[in-house]
SERODREN-8058 format. One line per 4 residues: their letters; for each residue x, y, z of N, C-alpha, C. Coordinates in pm, whole numbers, plus 50000, padded with zeros to 5 digits. Atoms other than C-alpha are relative to their C-alpha. Example, Ala and Ser with C-alpha at 12.3 -4.5 7.8 and 13.67 -1.06 7.14 Angstrom:
SERODREN-8058
AS = 50089,49881,50000,51230,49550,50780,50090,50120,50000; 49918,49881,49994,51367,49894,50714,49923,50109,50073
This chain:
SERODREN-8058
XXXX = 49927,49950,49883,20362,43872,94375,49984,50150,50009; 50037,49807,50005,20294,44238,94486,50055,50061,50131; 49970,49953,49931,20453,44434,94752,49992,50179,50031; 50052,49799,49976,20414,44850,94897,50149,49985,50118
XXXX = 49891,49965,49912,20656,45043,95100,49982,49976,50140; 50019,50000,49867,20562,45044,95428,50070,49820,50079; 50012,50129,49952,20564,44629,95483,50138,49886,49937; 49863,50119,50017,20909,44460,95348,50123,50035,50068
XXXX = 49890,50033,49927,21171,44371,95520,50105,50068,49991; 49859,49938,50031,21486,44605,95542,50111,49860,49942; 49900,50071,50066,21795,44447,95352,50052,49873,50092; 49970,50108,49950,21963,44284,95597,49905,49822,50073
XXXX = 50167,50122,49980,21597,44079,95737,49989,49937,49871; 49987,50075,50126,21605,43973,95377,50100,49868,50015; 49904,50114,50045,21924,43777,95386,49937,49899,50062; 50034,50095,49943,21815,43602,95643,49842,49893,50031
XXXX = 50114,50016,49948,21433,43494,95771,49933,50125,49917; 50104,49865,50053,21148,43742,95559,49880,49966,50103; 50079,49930,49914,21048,43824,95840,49911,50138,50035; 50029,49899,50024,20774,44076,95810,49952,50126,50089
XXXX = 50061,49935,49929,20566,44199,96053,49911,49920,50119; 50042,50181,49973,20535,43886,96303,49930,50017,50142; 50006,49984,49827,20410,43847,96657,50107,49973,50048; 49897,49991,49876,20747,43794,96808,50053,50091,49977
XXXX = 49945,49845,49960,20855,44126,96740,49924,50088,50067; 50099,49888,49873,20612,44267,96997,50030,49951,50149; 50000,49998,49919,20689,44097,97289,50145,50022,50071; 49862,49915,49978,21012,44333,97371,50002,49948,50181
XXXX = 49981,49972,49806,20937,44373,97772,49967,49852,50032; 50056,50127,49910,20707,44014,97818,50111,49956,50091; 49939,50151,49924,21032,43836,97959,50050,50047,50112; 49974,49918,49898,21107,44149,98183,49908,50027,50092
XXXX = 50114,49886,49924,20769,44259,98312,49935,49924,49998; 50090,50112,49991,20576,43977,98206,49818,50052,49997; 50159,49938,50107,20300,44205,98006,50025,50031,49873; 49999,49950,50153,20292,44303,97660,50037,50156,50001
XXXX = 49922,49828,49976,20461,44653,97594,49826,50050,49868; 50060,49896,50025,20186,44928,97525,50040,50092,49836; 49974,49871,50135,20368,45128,97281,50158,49899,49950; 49895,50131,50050,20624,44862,97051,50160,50134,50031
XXXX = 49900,49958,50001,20883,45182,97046,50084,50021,50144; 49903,49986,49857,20946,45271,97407,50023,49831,50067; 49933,50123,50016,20955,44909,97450,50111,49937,49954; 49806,50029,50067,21269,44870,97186,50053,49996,50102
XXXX = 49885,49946,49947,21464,45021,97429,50012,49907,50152; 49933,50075,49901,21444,44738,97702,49996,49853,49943; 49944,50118,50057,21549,44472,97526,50132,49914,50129; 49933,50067,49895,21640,44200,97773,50104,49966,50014
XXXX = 49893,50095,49967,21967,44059,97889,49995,49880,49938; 50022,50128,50058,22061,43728,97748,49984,49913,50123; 49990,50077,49919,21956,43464,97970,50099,49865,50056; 49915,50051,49941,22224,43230,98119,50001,49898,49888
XXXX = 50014,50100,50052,22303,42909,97868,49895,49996,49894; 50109,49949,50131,22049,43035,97588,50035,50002,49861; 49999,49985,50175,22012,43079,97213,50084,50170,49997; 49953,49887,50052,22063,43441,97254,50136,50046,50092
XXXX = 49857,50002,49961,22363,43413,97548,50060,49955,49890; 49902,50034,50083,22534,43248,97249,50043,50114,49930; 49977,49902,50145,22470,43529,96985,50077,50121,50079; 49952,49878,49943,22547,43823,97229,50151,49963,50035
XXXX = 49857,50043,50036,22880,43598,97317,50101,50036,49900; 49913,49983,50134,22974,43612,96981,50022,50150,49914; 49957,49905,50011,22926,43949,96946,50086,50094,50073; 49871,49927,49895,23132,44073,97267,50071,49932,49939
XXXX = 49884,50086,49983,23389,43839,97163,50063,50121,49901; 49980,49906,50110,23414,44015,96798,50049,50172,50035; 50017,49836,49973,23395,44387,96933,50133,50017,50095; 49872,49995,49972,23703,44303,97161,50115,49971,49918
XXXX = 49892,50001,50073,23890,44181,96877,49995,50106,49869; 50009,49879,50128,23800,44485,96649,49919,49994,49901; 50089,50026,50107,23581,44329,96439,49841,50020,50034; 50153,50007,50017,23204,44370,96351,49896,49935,50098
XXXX = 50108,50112,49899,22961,44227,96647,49897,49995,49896; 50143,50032,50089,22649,44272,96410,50049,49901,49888; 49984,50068,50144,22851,44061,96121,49979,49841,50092; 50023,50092,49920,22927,43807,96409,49882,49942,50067
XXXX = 50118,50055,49945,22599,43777,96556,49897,49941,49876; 50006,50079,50110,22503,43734,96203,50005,49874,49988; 49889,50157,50078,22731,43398,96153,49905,49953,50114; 50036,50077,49943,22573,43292,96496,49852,49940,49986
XXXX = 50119,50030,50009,22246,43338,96441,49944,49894,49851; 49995,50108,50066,22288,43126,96089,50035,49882,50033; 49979,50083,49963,22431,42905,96237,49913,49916,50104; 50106,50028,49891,22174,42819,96504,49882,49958,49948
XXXX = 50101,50077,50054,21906,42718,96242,49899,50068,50038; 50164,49917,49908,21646,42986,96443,49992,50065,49876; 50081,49942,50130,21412,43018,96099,49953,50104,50038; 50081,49851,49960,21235,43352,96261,50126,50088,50083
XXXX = 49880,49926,49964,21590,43519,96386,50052,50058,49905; 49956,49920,50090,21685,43807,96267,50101,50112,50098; 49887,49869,49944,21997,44090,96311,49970,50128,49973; 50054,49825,50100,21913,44485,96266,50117,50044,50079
XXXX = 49941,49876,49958,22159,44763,96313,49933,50055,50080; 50103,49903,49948,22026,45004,96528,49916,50087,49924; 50097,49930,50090,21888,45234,96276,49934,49906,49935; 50100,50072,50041,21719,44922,96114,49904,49978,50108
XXXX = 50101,50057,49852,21562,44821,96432,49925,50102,50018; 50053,49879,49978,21468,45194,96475,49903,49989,49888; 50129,50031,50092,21270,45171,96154,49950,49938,49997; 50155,50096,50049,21107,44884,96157,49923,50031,50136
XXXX = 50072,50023,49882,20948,44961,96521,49951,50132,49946; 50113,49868,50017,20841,45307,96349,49928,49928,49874; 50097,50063,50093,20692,45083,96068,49900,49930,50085; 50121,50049,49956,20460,44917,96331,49907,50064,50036
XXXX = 50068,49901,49919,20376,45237,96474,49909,50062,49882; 50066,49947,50114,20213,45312,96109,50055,50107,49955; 49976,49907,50063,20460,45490,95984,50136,50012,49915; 49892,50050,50088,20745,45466,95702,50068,50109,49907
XXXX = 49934,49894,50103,20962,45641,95459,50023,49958,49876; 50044,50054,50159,20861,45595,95107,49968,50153,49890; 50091,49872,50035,20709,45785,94844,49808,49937,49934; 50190,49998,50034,20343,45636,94825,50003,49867,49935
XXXX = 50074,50066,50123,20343,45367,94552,50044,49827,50070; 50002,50174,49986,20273,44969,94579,49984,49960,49863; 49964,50057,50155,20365,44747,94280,50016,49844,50047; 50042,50160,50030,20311,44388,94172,50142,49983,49858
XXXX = 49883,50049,50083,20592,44193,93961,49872,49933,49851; 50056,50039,50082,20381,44111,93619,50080,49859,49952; 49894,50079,50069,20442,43785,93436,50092,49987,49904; 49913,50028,50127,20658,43912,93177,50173,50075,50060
XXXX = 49875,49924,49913,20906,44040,93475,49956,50139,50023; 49996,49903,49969,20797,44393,93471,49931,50066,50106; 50110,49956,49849,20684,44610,93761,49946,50087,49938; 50134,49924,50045,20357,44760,93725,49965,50072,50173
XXXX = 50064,49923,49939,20217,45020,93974,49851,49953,50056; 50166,50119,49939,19899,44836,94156,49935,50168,50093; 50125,49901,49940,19824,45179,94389,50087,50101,50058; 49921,49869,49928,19944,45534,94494,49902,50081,50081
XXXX = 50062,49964,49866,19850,45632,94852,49993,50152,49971; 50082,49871,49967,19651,45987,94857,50116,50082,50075; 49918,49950,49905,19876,46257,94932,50160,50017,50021; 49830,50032,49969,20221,46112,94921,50047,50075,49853
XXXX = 49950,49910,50153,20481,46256,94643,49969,49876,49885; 50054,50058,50094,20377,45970,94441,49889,50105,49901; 50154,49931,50108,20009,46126,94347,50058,50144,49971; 49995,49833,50013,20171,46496,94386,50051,49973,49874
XXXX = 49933,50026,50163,20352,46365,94055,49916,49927,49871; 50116,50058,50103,20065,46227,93870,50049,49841,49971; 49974,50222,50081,20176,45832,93853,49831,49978,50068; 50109,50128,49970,19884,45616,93872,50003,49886,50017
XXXX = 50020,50201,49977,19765,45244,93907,50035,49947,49862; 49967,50021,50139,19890,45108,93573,50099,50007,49941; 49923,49999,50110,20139,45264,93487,50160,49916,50042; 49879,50133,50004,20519,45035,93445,50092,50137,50077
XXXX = 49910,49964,49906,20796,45161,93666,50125,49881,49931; 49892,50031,50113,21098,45116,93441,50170,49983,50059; 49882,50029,49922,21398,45164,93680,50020,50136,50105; 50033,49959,49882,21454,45324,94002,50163,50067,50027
XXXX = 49860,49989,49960,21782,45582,94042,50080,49927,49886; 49914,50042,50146,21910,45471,93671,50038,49838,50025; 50026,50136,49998,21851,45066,93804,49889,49925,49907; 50103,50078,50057,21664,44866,93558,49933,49935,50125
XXXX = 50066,50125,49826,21381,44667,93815,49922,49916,49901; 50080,50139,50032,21219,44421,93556,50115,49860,50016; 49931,50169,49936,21280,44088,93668,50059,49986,50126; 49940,50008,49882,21386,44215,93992,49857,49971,50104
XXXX = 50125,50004,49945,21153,44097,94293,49950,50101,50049; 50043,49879,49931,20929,44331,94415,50036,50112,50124; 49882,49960,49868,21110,44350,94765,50100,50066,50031; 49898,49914,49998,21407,44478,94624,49948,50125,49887
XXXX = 50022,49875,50085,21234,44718,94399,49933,50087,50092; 50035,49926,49908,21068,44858,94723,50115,50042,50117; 49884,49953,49940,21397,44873,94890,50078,50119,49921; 49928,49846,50100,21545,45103,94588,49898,50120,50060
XXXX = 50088,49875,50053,21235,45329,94625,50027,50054,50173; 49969,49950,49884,21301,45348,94999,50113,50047,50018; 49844,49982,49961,21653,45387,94994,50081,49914,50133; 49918,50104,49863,21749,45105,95243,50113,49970,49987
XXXX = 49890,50037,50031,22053,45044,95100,50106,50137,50050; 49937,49864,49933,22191,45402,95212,49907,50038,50133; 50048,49923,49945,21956,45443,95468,49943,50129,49988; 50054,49845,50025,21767,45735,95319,49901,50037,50086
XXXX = 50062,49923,49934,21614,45960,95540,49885,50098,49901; 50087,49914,50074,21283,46161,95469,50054,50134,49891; 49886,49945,50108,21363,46420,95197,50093,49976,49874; 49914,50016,50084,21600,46253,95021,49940,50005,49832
XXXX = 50050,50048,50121,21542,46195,94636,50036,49915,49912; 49945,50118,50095,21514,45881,94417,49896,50054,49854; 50010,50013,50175,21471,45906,94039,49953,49884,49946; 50082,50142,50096,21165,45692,93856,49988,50012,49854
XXXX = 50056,50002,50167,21153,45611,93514,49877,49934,49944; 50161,50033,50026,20783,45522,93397,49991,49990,49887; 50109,50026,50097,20567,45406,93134,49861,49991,49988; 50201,50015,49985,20184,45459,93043,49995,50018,49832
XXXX = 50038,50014,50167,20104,45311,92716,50131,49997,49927; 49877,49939,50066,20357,45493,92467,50074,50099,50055; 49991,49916,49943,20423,45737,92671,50143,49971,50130; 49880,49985,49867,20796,45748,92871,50067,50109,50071
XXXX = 49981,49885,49901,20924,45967,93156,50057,49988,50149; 49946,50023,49851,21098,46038,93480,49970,50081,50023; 50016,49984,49940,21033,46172,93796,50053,49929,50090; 49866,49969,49881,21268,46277,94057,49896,50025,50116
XXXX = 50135,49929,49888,21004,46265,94370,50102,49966,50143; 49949,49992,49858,21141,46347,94752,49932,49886,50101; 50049,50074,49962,21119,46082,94985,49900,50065,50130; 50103,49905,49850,20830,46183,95290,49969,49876,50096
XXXX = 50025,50108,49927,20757,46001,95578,49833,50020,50027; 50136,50019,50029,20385,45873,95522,49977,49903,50129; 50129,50109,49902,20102,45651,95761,49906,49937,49869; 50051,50092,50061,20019,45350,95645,49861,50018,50038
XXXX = 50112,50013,49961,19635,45280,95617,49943,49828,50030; 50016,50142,50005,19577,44895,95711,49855,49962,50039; 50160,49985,49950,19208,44921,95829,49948,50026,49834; 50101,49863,50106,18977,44994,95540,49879,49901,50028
XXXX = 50117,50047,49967,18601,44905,95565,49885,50089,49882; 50021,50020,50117,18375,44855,95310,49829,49951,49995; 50064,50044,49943,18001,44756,95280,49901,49950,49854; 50083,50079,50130,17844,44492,95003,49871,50041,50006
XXXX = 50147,49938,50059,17533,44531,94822,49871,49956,50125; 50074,50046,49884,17363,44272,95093,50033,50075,50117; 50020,49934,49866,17461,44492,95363,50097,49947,50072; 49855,50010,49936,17762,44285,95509,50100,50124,50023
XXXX = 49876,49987,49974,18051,44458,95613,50133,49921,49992; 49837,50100,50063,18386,44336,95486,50088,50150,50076; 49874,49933,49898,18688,44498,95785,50104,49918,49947; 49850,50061,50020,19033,44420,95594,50076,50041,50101
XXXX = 49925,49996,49918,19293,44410,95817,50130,49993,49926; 49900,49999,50114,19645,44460,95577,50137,49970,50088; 49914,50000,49917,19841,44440,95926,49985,50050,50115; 49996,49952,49912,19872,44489,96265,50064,50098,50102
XXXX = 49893,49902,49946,20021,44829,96342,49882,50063,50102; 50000,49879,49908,19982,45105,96571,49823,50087,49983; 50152,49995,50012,19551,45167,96641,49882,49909,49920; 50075,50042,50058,19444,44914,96466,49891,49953,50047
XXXX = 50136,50041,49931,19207,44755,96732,49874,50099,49980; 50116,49855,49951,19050,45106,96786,49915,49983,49865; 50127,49975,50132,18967,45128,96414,49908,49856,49971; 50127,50072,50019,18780,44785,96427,49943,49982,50081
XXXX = 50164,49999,49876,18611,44811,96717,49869,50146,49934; 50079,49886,50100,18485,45156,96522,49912,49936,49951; 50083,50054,50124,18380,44963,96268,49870,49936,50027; 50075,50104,49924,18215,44677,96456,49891,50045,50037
XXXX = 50149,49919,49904,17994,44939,96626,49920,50066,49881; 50080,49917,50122,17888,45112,96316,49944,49884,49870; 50061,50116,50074,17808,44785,96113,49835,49959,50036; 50109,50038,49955,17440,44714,96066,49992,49850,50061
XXXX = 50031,50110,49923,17322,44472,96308,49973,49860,49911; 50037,50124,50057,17153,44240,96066,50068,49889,49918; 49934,50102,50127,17401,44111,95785,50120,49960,50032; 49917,50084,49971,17670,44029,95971,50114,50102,49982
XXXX = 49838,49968,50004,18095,44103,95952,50047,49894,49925; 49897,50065,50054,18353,43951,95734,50130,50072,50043; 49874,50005,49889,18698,43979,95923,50106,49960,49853; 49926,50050,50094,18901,43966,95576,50163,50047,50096
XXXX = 49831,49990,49975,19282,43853,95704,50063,49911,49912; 49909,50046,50079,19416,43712,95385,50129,50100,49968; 49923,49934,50006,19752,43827,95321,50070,50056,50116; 49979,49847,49925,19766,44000,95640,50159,49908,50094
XXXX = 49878,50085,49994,20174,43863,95770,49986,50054,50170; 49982,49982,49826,20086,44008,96190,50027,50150,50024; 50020,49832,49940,20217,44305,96347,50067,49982,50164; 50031,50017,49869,20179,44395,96694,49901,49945,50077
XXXX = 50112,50061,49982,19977,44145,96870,49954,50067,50130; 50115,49931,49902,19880,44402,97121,49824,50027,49948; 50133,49923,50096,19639,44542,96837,49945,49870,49947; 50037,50103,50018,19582,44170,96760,49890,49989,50095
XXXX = 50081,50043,49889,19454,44105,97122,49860,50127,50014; 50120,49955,50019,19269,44424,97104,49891,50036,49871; 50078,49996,50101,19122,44344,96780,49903,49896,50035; 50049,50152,49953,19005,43993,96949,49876,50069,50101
XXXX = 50102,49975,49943,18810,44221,97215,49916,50068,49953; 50155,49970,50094,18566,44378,96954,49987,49929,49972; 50095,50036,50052,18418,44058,96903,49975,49868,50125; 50008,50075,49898,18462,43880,97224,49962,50082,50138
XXXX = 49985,49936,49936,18356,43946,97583,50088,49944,50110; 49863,50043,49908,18721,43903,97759,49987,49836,49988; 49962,50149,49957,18843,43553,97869,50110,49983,49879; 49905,50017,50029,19123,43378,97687,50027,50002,49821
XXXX = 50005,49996,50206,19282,43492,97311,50117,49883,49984; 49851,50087,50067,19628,43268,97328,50089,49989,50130; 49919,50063,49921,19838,43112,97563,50168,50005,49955; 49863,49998,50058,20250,43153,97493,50089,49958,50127
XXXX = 49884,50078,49898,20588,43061,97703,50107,50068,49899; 49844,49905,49999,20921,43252,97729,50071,49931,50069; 49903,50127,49965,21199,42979,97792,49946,49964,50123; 50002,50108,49863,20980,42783,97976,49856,50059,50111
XXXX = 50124,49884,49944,20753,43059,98116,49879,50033,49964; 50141,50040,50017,20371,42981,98117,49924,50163,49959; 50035,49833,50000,20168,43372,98004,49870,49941,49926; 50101,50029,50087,19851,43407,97847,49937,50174,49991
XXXX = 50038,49903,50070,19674,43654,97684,49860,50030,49993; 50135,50054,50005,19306,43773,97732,49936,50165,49923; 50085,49897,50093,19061,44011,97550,49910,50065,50148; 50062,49877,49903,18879,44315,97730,49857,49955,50015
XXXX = 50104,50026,50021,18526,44244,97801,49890,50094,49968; 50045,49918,50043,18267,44425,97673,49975,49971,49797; 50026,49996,50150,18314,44352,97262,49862,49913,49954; 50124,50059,50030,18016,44241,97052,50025,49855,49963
XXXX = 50045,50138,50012,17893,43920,97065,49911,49954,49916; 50156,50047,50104,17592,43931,96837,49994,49985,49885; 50021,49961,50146,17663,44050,96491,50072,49835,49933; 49968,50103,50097,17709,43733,96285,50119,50032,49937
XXXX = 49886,50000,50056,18103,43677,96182,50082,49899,49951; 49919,50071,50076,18311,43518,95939,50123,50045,49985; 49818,50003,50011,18711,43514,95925,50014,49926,49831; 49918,50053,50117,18886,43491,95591,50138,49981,50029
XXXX = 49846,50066,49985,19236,43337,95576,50041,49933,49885; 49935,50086,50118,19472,43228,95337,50145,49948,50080; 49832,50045,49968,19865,43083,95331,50068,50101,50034; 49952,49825,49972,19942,43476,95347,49968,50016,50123
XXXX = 50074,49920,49869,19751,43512,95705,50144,49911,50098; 49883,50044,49930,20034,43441,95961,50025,50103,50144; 49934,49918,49883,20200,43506,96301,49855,50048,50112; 50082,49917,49908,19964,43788,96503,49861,49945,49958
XXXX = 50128,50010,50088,19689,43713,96215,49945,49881,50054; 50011,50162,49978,19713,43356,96278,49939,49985,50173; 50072,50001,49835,19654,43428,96688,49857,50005,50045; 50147,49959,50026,19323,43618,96636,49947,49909,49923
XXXX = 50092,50052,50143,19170,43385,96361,49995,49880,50135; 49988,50090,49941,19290,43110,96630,49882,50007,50171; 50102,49963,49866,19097,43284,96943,49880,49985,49914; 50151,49974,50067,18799,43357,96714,49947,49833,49965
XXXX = 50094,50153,50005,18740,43006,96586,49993,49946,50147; 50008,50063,49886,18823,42835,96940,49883,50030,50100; 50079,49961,49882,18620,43039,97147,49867,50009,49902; 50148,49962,50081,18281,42983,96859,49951,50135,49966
XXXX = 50030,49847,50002,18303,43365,96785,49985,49985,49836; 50022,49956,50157,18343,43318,96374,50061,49855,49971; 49926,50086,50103,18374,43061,96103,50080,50053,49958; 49885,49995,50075,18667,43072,95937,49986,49928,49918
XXXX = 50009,50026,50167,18659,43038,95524,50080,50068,49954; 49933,49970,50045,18922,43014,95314,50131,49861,49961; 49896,50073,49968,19284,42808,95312,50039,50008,50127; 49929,50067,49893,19522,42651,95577,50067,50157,49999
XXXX = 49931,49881,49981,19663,42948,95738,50211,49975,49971; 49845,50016,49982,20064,42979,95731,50077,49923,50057; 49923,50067,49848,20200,42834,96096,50096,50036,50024; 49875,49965,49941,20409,43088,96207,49922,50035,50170
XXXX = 50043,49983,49846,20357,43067,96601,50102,50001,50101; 49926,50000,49918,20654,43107,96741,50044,50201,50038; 49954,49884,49956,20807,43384,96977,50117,50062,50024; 49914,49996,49977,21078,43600,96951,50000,50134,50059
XXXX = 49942,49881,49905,21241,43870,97193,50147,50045,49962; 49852,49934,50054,21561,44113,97107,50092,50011,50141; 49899,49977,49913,21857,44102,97279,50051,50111,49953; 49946,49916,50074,22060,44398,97254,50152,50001,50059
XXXX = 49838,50042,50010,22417,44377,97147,50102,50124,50020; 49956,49931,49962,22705,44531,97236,50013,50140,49935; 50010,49891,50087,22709,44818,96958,49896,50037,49954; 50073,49984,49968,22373,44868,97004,49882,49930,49904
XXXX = 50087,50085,50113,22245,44644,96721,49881,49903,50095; 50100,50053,49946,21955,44407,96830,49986,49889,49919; 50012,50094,50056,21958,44029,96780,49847,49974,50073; 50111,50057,49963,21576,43880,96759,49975,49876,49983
XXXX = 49978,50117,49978,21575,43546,96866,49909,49908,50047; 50122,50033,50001,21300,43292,96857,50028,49883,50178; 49991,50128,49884,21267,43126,97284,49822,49978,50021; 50108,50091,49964,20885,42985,97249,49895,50011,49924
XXXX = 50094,49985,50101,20541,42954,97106,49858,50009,50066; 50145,49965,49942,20172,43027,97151,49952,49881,49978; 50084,50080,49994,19916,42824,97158,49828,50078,50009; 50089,49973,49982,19552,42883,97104,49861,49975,50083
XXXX = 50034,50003,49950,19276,42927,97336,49974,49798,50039; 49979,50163,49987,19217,42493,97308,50126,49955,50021; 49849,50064,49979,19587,42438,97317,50087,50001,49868; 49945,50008,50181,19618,42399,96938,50114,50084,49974
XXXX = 49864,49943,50004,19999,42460,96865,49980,50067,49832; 49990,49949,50165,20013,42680,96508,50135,50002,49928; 49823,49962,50047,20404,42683,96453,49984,49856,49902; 49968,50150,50133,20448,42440,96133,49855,49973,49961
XXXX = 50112,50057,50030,20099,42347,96136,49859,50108,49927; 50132,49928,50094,19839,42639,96038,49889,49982,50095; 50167,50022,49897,19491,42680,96141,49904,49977,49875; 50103,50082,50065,19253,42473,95958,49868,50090,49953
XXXX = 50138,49896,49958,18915,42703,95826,49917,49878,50006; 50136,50067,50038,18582,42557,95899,49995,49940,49886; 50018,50044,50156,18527,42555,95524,50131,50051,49897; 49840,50003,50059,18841,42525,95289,49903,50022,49848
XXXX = 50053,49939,50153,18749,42738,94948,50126,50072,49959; 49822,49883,49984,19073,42902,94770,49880,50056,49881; 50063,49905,50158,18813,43082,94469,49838,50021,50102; 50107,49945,49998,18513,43289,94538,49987,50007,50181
XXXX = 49997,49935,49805,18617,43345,94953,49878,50035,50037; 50092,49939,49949,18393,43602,94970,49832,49992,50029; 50084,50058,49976,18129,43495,94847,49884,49874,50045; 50050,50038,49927,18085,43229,95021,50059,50029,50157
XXXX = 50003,49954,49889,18172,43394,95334,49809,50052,50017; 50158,49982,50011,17825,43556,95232,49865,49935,50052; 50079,50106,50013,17629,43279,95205,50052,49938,50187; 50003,50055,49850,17801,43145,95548,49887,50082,50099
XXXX = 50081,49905,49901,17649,43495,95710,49835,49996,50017; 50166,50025,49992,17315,43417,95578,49942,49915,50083; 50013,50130,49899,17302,43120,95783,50013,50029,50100; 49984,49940,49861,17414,43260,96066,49922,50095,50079
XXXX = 50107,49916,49983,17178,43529,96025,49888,49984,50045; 50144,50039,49941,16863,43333,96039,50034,49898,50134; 49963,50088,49853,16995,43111,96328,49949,50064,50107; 50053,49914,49836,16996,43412,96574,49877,50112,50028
């Protein structure tokens, strides 16, 4: 299990749904405007009305009700939204809601480091982002992370050991400072590092000995299309693309859809419905069509990930190698409550360019390999190679 700052769930998204980074937290405006919002933050801020006899008329109910009798609407909309069984519904404060829509925008308040839970319980250090007060303090990849702010964290899950380092539990603002205690080898020590507000890197691109290109995708925030259409164009013609989206839990499926038009030219990425309300979704025309491509996917690829992998196989643009994707395909939109909190509440689901529903079900790869992915993604490209 391994987790980084930028990508887990504030506290309260925990209790409920781990909900990470999904496609229904992008379509803020669709049920108002009936387009996809441009920029996910100025979007927050029109968070629709509840619609008449609805899932989320109930929750917003239950929070006016509460707020006239003195009590908590966000605790109340809470109880409703458990109660309602909606597995992808979630409650944020306003300042949660405020952060996680600046976490799509690629950008978070941490201090640098991603860590993996080892099997003997302890957290180990897996990578410290360039730059951040992590590296200004000399930790590395390796070394054990002993307790966080005088908290022991072995045996704790990763999730909440990236919540200490953020300070979600107080809401810590950039600046602040949390206290690490470390290990390397024999060697023990703390460091008191200031929290900074960093940019995630979810793009990276990469290029095997055969000449492939391997474009990870770690999530769908804020430019991500741009940087693989980059890529796409700067990839030699001959050996092909690998489209690695294992792991990757969605995003904003704006940057989804325009990740879909670097490798398509326009026509349809996904089909969805807003209580009832038919929409669809199409790619820009113009992206490449030629370069030989393969999609990776695992049980980790989900939501936004799951949309794109779903356009790309349907429309014959890429095999897909790997495992059964996730099957999160449903859509949710925020209501916003009376104390300015924001209930996100699941009213419908996509569908992929064939019709193929993904909610519960997954997306099937071409070829089903859980060991050595890559390389036979390889071996797929070769084939593909001499074909065209």
């Amino acid at each position: 299990m391994s987790g980084c700052d930028p990508f887990c769930p504030p506290r309260r998204l925990r209790r409920g749904a781990a909900l990470t980074l999904v496609f229904a937290s992008v379509l803020v405006a669709g049920a108002a405007t009936g387009a996809l919002p441009g920029d996910r933050r100025g979007a927050s801020e029109q968070a629709r009305p509840a619609a008449p006899g609805s899932h989320s008329e109930a929750v917003t109910r239950a929070a006016e009700e509460a707020m006239a009798d003195g009590k908590s609407p966000l605790e109340a909309a809470e109880r409703a939204v458990s109660r309602s069984g909606d597995r992808w519904a979630a409650v944020y404060s306003e300042g949660e809601y405020e952060e996680f829509t600046e976490s799509l925008d690629g950008q978070y308040t941490g201090v640098g480091l991603e860590a993996r839970r080892e099997r003997d319980g302890g957290i180990e250090v897996t990578k410290v982002r360039s730059g951040s007060p992590a590296a200004g303090a000399g930790i590395r990849a390796g070394d054990r992370l002993r307790s966080v702010d005088g908290r022991p964290v072995d045996g704790r899950p990763v999730t909440e050991v990236v919540s200490l380092l953020r300070g979600d539990a107080t809401d810590a603002p950039a600046g602040t400072t949390v206290r690490l205690s470390l290990e390397r080898g024999t060697r023990a020590w703390t460091e008191t590092l200031r929290r900074a507000r960093l940019s995630t890197d979810p793009v990276t691109v990469r290029t095997l000995a055969g000449g492939v290109t391997v474009i990870r995708i770690a999530a769908f925030t804020k430019g991500v299309g741009d940087a693989v259409r980059t890529a796409v164009r700067d990839a030699p013609a001959g050996a092909g693309i690998v489209l690695d989206l294992r792991g990757n839990s969605g995003g904003l499926v704006t940057e989804a859809v325009s990740t879909a038009s670097a490798f398509l030219d326009g026509g349809l990425v996904a089909t969805y419905d807003v209580d009832g309300d038919q929409r669809a979704l199409h790619a820009e025309p113009g992206g490449d069509t030629t370069k030989p491509l393969v999609t990776l996917v695992d049980g980790g690829t989900m939501s936004a990930a799951e949309l794109l992998t779903g356009a790309l196989q349907d429309r014959g643009r890429a095999v897909v190698v790997g495992t059964r994707t996730f099957g999160k395909g449903s859509v949710q939109m925020p209501s916003r409550l009376p104390d300015g909190s924001v209930a996100e509440l699941t009213v419908g689901h996509y569908r992929t360019p064939s019709g193929h529903t993904v909610d519960g079900t997954g997306i099937t790869p071409d070829l089903e390999t859980g060991r050595r992915a890559l390389e036979q993604a390889e071996t797929v490209l070769s084939g593909l190679g001499d074909s065209r």
